[in-house]
N, C-alpha and C positions, 0 to 999 in steps of 0.2 A: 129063499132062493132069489137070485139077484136079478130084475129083467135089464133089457138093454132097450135104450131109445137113441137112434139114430136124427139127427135134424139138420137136414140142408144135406142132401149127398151129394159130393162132386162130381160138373160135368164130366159124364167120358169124353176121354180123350184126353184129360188132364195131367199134368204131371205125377200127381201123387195115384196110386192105387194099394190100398190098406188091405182088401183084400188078399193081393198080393205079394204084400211085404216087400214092393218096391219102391216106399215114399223115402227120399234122403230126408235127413230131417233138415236143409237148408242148401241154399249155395255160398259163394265164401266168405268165411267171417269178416266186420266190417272192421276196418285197418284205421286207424288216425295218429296222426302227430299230437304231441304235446299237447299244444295249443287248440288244434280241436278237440279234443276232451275237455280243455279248461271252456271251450263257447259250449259244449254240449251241456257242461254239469253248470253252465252261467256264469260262468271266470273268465278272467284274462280276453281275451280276444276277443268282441263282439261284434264283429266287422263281418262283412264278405268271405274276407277270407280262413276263417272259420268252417265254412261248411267246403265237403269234397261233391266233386260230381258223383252223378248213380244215384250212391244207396247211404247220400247221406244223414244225418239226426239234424231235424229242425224239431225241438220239444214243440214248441208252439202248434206243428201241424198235429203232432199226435194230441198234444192235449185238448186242441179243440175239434178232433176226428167225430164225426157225428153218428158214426157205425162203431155204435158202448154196444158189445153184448154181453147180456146179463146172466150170471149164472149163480146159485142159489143152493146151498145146502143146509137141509133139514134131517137130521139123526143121518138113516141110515140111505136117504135119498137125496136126489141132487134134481133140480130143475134148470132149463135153459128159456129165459123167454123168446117169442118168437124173434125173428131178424130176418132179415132180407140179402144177407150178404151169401152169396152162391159159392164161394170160392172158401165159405167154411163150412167143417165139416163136425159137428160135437156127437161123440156118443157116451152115454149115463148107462154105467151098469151099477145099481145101489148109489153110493154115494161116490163112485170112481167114474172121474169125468177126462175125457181123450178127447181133445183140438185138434183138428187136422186141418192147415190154413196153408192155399198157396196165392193167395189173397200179394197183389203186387204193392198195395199200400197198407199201410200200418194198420193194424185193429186193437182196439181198446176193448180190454174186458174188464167189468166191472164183477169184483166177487164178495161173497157176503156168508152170512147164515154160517150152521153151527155143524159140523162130523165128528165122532168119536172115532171114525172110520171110514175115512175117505181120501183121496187125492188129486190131484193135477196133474195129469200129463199133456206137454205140448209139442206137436209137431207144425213148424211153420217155415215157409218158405221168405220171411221179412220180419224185421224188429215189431216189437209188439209192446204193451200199458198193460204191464196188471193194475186197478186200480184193487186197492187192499179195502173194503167198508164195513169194518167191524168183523172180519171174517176170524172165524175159530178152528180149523182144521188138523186133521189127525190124521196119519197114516201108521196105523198097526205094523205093516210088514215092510218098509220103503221111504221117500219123500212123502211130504206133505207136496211139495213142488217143483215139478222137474221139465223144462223148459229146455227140449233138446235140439232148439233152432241155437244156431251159432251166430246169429244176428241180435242187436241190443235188445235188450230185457227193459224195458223200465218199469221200476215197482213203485206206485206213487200212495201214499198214506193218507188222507185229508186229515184236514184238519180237525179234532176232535175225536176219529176217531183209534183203537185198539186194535189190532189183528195179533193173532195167536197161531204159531205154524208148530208143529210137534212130530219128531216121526217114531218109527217105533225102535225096539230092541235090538231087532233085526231085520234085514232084506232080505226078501224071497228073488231069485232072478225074475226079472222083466222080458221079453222077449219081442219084440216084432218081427213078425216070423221066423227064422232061426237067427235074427241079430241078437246080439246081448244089447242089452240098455243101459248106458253107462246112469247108477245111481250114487253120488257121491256126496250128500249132504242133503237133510229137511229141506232147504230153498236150493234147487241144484240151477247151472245153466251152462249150456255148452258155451251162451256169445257173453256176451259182455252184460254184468247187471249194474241201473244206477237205478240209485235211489234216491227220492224226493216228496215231497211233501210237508205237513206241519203235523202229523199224527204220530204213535207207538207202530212198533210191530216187535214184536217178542220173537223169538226164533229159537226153539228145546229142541235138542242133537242127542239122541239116546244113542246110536250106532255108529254114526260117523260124523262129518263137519257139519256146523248150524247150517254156514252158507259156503256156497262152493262155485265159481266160476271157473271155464276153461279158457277164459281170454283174463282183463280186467273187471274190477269194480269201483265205484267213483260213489261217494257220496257229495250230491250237491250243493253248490253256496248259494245261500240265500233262504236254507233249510230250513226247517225249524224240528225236522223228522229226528228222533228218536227210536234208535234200531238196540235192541239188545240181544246178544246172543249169548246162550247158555248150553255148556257142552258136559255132560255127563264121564263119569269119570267110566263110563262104558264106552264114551265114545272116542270124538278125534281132536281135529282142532276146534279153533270157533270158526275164523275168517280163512278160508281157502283160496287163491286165486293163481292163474301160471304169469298172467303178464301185467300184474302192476297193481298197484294200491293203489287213489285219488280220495282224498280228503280233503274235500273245499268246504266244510258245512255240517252241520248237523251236529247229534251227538252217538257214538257210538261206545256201548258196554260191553263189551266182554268178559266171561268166566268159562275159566274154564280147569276141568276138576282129572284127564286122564294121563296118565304118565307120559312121561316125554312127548306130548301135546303142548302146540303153538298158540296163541292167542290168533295172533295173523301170520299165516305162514304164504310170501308173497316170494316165489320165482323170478321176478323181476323187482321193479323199480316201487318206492313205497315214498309216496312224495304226499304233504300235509302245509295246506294256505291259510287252514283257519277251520273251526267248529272245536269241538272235544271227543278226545278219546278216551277210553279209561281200559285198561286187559288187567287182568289178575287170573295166573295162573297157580294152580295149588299142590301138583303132580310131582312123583318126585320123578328122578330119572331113572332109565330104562338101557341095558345090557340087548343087545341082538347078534347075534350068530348067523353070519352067513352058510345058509346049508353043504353050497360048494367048496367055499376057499376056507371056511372052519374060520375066519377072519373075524376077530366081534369089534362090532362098533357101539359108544357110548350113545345115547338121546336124552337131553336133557330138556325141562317144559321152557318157553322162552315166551315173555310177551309180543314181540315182532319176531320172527324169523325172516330176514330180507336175504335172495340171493346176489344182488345188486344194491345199487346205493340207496341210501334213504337220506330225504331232504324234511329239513322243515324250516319252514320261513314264519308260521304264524299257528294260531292255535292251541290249544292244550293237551300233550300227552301225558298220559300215567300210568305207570306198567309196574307192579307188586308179583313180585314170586315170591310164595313161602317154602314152596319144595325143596326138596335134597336137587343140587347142583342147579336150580334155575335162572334163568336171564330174563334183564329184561328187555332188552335188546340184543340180537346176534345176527350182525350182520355179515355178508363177505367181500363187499366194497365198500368207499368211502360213507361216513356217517357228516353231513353235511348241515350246520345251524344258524340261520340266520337272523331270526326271532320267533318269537312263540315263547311256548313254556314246556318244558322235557322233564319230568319227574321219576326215574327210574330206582325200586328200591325191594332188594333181594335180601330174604333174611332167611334163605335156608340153611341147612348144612353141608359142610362138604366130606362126602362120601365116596362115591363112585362120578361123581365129577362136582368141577369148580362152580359154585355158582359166581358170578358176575354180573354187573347195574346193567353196563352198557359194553360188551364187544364187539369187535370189528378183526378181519384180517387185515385191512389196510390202516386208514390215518381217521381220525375224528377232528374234522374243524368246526371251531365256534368263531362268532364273529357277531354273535347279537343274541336278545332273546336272552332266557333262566333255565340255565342245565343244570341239574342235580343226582348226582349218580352214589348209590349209599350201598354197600354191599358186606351183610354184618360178620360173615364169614369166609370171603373174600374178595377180589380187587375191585374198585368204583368203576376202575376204566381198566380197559386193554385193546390195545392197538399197536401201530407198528411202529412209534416213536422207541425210544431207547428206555425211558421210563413209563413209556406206557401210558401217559396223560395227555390229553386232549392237545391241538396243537391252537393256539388263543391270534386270531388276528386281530390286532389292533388297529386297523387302517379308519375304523370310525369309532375309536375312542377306547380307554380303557378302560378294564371291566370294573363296576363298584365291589363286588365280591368275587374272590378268586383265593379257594381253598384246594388242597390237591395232597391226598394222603391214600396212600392206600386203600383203605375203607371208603372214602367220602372224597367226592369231587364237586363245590358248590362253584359255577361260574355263570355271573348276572352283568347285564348291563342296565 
């Protein structure tokens, strides 16, 4: 039987009341430009004008926040060390631990130790650190981590060490009070997640996406972090996000094993400066039937799913489908190259849909950089040109390799 330990209850009269299933889980999610994303994740911009007024990301204050609270899991129990901060609120039932922070500055929690059956649940009213140290966590019925402040997340790895997030088969409904609890992936978060650090974190999706954001995610430059997510052919995609990719840094692995599942399946904008990326999906594709209009739609597995443009100026992509009709790229606006290196290569069959290296509905321009699009049972490229191949700007030089057939699109500078 599971006991509960409450520590630190917040003052009456505060915003949140758990009892009463009246805490929101945040106020409005934190909005930036461009370029504040690239000063938040340590790119582009490092100036003044980088940070917004309010509520906005200085890493520096969170990283050196002196209110770590430590929280600890052992089998089938969880520990919180003591702390001083009144405006949190933790309760431990077994190895299921519940944040409730309306805490007006950032808090850092430090997490560790081992559950075969445990989780995270946060409610916070401000961006918040998980700090990852060693930790191993398992949710049987749910998340491993689910972060339902809609304010940044940052998940930082140290250096040297492993974290392991796992959830289970299936989701049981969550509720606070009679709200549903949106669970949508092992690492979920309503606000924005970046990630940082020099360490691993592993991330196993038995039911739905590894990781899952309702804003953006950014991996940081100057990284050395190492993220791998691995999605079960029970489950979804890997990489989930509604408003945008950021890849400054680091290296990120993706597999993923379920039928017309996405490696990164991004609603907005999928923009890459530099670190590695690697997706390999294996799924083949997937027939749906709309109940009402009897209407069916194809889904095919794709290493990027972009509903907007994707950019890359630096870096390493690699995206392998073996599946029946997979991509590795499918965009629905421009695919835009200006160096890095882009390796796209699809060797499935085509069945109930085309596989293809790299599509787009609009145009693909290159202009720098090593693009490679190989696609052994159908087209390298398709886009909106007339033949369907990339469109080559020359304006800084022309390319040393530039092959373009059907199958294979090699173009280097």
């Amino acid at each position: 039987m599971k006991t509960t330990t409450i520590k630190h209850f917040l003052l009456a009269g505060s915003v949140c009341c758990v009892a009463n299933a009246t805490f929101t889980a945040c106020q409005s999610d934190d909005r930036y430009t461009l370029e504040q994303i690239q000063h938040m994740a340590g790119t582009g911009n490092t100036g003044s004008a980088g940070h917004t007024s309010g509520d906005s990301i200085d890493i520096d204050s969170i990283a050196g926040n002196s209110d770590t609270i430590h929280i600890v899991w052992k089998g089938t129990t969880a520990t919180v060390a003591d702390y001083s901060n009144e405006r949190v609120s933790i309760a431990v039932s077994g190895a299921d631990v519940t944040v409730t922070s309306t805490d007006t500055a950032a808090v850092v929690y430090r997490l560790s130790g081992s559950s075969a059956d445990g989780q995270l649940l946060i409610y916070s009213q401000h961006k918040l650190e998980l700090i990852l140290d060693n930790l191993s966590l398992t949710n049987t019925d749910g998340p491993a981590i689910n972060n339902q402040c809609g304010k940044s997340l940052f998940v930082t790895c140290p250096a040297g060490t492993v974290s392991t997030l796992t959830d289970g088969t299936t989701y049981a409904d969550a509720y606070l009070g009679t709200e549903l609890i949106d669970q949508k992936a092992t690492l979920f978060s309503e606000g924005q997640i970046l990630f940082r650090g020099d360490g691993t974190l592993n991330v196993n999706a038995n039911a739905k996406n590894a990781i899952a954001s309702d804003d953006y995610i950014v991996m940081s430059s100057g990284a050395g972090i190492t993220v791998n997510a691995t999605t079960a052919a029970t489950g979804s995609n890997g990489l989930k996000m509604n408003d945008g990719m950021f890849v400054y840094g680091g290296t990120l692995n993706i597999n993923v094993a379920a039928d017309g599942a996405k490696g990164i399946k991004c609603d907005s904008t999928f923009t890459m400066t530099a670190g590695t990326v690697s997706v390999t999906t294996t799924g083949a594709s997937v027939i749906e039937t709309d109940a009402t209009t009897g209407l069916r739609d194809t889904s095919s597995c794709a290493g990027i799913k972009v509903d907007r443009q994707l950019t890359l100026s630096g870096g390493t992509l690699t995206l392998n489908s073996t599946g029946e009709g997979g991509k590795g790229i499918n965009a629905e606006q421009d695919i835009v190259m200006t160096g890095g290196t882009l390796t796209a290569i699809c060797t499935g069959e085509k069945d109930i849909s085309n596989p293809k290296a790299v599509k787009t509905d609009t145009y693909i321009y290159l202009s720098g950089g090593s693009f490679t699009a190989q696609s052994t049972n159908g087209r390298a490229t398709d886009c909106a040109t007339a033949d369907r191949y990339p469109t080559i700007d020359t304006t800084a030089g022309q390319p040393t390799t530039l092959t373009t057939t059907k199958h294979s699109v090699v173009v280097s500078w």
